[in-house]
C-alpha positions as CSV (number, residue, x, y, z in Angstrom):
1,X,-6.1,-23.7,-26.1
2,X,-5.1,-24.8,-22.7
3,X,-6.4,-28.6,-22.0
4,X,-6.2,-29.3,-18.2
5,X,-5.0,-33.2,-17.4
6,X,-5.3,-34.8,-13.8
7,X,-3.8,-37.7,-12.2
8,X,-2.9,-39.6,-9.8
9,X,0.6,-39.3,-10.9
10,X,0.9,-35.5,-11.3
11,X,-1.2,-35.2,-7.8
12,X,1.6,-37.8,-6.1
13,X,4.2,-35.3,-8.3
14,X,3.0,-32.4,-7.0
15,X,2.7,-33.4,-3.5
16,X,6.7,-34.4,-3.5
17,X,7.3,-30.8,-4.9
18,X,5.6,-29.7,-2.0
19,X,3.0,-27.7,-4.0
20,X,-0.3,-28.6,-2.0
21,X,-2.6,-26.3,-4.6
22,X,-1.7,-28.6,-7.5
23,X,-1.3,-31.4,-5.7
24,X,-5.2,-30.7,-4.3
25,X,-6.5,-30.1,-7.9
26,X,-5.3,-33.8,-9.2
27,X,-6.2,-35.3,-6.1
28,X,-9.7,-34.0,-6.0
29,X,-9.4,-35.2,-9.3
30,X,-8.8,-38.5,-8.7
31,X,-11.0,-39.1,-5.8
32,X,-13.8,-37.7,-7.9
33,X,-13.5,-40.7,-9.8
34,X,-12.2,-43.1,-7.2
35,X,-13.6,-41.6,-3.9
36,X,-12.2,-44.9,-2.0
37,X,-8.6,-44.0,-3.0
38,X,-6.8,-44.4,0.7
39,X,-3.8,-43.2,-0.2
40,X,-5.4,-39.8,-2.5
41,X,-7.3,-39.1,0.6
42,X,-4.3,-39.2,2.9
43,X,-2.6,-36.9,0.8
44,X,-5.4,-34.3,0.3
45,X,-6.0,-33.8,4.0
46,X,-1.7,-32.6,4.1
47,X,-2.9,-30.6,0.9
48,X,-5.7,-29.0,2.4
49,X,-4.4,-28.4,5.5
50,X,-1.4,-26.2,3.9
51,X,-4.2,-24.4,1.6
52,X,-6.3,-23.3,4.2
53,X,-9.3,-25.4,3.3
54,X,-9.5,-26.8,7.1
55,X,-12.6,-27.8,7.4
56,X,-12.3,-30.0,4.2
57,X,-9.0,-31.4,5.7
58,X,-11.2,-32.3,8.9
59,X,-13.8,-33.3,6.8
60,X,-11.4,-35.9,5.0
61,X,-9.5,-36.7,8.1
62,X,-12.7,-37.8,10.0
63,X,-13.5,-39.9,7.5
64,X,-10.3,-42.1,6.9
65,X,-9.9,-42.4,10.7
66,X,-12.8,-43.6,11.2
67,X,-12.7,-46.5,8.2
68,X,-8.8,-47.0,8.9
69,X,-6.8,-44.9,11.9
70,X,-3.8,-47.0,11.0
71,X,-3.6,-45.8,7.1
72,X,-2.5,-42.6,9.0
73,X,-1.0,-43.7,12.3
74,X,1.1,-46.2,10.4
75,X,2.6,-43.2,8.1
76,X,6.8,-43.3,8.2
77,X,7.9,-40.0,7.4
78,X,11.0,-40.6,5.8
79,X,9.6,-44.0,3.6
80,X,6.0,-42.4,2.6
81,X,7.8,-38.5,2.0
82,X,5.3,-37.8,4.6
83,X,5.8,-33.2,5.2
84,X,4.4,-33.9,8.2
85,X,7.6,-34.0,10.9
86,X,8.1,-30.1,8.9
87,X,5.3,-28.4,9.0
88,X,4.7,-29.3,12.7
89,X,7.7,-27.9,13.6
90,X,6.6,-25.0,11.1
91,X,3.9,-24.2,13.2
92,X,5.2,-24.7,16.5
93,X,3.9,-26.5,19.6
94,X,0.8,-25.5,20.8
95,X,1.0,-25.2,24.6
96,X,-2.4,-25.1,27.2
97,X,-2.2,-21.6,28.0
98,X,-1.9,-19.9,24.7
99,X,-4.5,-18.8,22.8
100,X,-4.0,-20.0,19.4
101,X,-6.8,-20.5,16.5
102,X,-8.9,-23.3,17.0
103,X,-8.2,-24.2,13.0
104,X,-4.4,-24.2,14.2
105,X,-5.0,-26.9,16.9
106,X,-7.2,-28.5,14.4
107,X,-4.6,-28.9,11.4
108,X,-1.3,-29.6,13.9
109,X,-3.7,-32.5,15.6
110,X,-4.5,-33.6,11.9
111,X,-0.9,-33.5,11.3
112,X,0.6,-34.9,14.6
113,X,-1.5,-37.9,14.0
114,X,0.8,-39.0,10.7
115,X,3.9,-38.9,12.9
116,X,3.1,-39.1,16.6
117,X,-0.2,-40.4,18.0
118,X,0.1,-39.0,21.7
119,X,0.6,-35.3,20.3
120,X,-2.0,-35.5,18.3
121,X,-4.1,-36.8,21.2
122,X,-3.1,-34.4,23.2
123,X,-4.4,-31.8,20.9
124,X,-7.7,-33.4,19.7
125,X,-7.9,-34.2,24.0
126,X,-7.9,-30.0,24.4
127,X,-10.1,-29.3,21.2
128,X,-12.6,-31.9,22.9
129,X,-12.7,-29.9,26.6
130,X,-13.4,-26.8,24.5
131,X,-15.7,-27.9,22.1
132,X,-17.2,-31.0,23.8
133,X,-20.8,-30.5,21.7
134,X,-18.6,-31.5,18.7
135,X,-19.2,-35.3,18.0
136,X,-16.8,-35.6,15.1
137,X,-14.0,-34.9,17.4
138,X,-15.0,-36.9,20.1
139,X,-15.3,-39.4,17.8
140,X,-11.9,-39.3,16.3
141,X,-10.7,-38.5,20.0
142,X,-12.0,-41.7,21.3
143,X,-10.7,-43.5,18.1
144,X,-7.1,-42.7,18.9
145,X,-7.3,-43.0,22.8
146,X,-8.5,-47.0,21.3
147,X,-5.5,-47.1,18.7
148,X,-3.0,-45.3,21.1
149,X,-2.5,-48.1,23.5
150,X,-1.4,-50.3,21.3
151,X,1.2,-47.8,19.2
152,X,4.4,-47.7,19.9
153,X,5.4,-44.1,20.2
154,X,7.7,-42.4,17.2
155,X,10.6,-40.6,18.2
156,X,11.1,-38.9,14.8
């Protein structure tokens, strides 16, 4: 008989490992009985953005930025273990004239966001002009341009 435990813990374990479907599972886990948890919900956007689940990264992202931009903006990679800075470069810049997925721009301005605020402007800025009947993205676009200002820019 297989008996299936979840935690914060083994999510947080998991997430280290770098195995986002695990860490997902205890981290949906956790929020299900803490749906507040800040720090679970940070991590599950990363987890669902790296399992294909998009729209419940976006979903999630929305969210926390708009109750607390800096729990994100205030990430340090290197302090917090934070993928981030890797799976950018992973995936690449995402230049104007090319004609990547929109759920591509979405996850690397979801991700830009945890380690440099004007990238991940600059991406959420392009969504917007292509997509400007989409109020969640306005939203968060209009949230950084407000937060932005007053970041200093990370050079990692």
């Amino acid at each position: 008989m297989y008996i299936a435990m979840y935690s914060e813990m083994l999510g947080n374990k998991y997430f280290l490992a770098r195995n986002y479907q695990g860490a997902a599972q205890n981290l949906q886990f956790v929020l299900s009985k803490n749906p507040i948890n800040k720090s679970a919900r940070k991590k599950i956007i990363i987890c669902y953005t790296q399992t294909g689940e998009i729209e419940k990264a976006f979903d999630n992202f929305y969210t926390l930025v708009k109750e607390d931009i800096h729990f994100i903006i205030d990430t340090d990679p290197v302090a917090d273990d934070c993928p981030c800075p890797d799976l950018v470069a992973k995936y690449g810049k995402v230049y104007r004239y090319e004609k990547k997925s929109y759920d591509l721009k979405l996850m690397l301005g979801m991700l830009w966001l945890y380690c440099d605020v004007y990238k991940s402007w600059e991406i959420f800025d392009e969504l917007n002009s292509n997509n400007d009947h989409d109020f969640k993205l306005k939203e968060v676009l209009s949230l950084i341009e407000q937060n932005k200002k007053s970041i200093n820019k990370n050079t990692n």
